[in-house]
C-alpha positions in Angstrom: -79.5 140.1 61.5 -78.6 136.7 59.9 -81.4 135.2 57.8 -81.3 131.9 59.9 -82.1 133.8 63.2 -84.9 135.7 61.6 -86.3 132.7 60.1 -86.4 131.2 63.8 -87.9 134.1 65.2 -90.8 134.3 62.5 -91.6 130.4 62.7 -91.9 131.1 66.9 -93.9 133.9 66.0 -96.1 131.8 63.4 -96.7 129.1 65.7 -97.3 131.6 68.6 -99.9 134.0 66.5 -101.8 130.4 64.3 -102.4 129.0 67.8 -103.8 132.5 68.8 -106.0 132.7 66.2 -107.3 128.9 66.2 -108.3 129.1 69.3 -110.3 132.6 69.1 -112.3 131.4 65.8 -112.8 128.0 66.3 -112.5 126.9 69.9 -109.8 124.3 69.8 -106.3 124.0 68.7 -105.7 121.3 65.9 -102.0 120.7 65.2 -102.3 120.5 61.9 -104.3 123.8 61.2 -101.3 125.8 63.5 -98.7 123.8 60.8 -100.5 125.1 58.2 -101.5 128.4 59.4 -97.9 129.6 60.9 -96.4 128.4 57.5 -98.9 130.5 55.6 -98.2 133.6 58.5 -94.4 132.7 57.5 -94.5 132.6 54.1 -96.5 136.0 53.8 -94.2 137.9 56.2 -91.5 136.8 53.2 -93.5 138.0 50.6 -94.4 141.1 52.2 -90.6 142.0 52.9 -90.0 141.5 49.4 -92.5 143.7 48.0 -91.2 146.2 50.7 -87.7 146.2 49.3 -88.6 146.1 45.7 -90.7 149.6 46.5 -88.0 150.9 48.1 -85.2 150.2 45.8 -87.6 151.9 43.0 -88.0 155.3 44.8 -90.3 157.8 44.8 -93.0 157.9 41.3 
């Protein structure tokens, strides 16, 4: 899949899933915290991909 579409479909996500969770743990939905929260959502689904490649380009211990 090209990396712009799955960049788009992650920030949807993000912003889907921070919105989610504001509203469950604190009531209300400030713009701001979803910003901050769907980039942070973002940003770990990245980081977690990477570690999932570099453990599977290293093979088995």
């Amino acid at each position: 899949m090209h990396p712009l579409i799955t960049f788009v479909i992650r920030a949807v996500l993000g912003l889907a899933f921070a919105a989610l969770i504001l509203r469950m743990f604190r009531g209300h939905i400030a713009p701001e915290a979803v910003v901050f929260l769907a980039a942070l959502l973002v940003g770990l689904a990245y980081v977690f991909e990477a570690v999932r490649r570099r453990s599977n380009r290293q093979g088995p211990p």
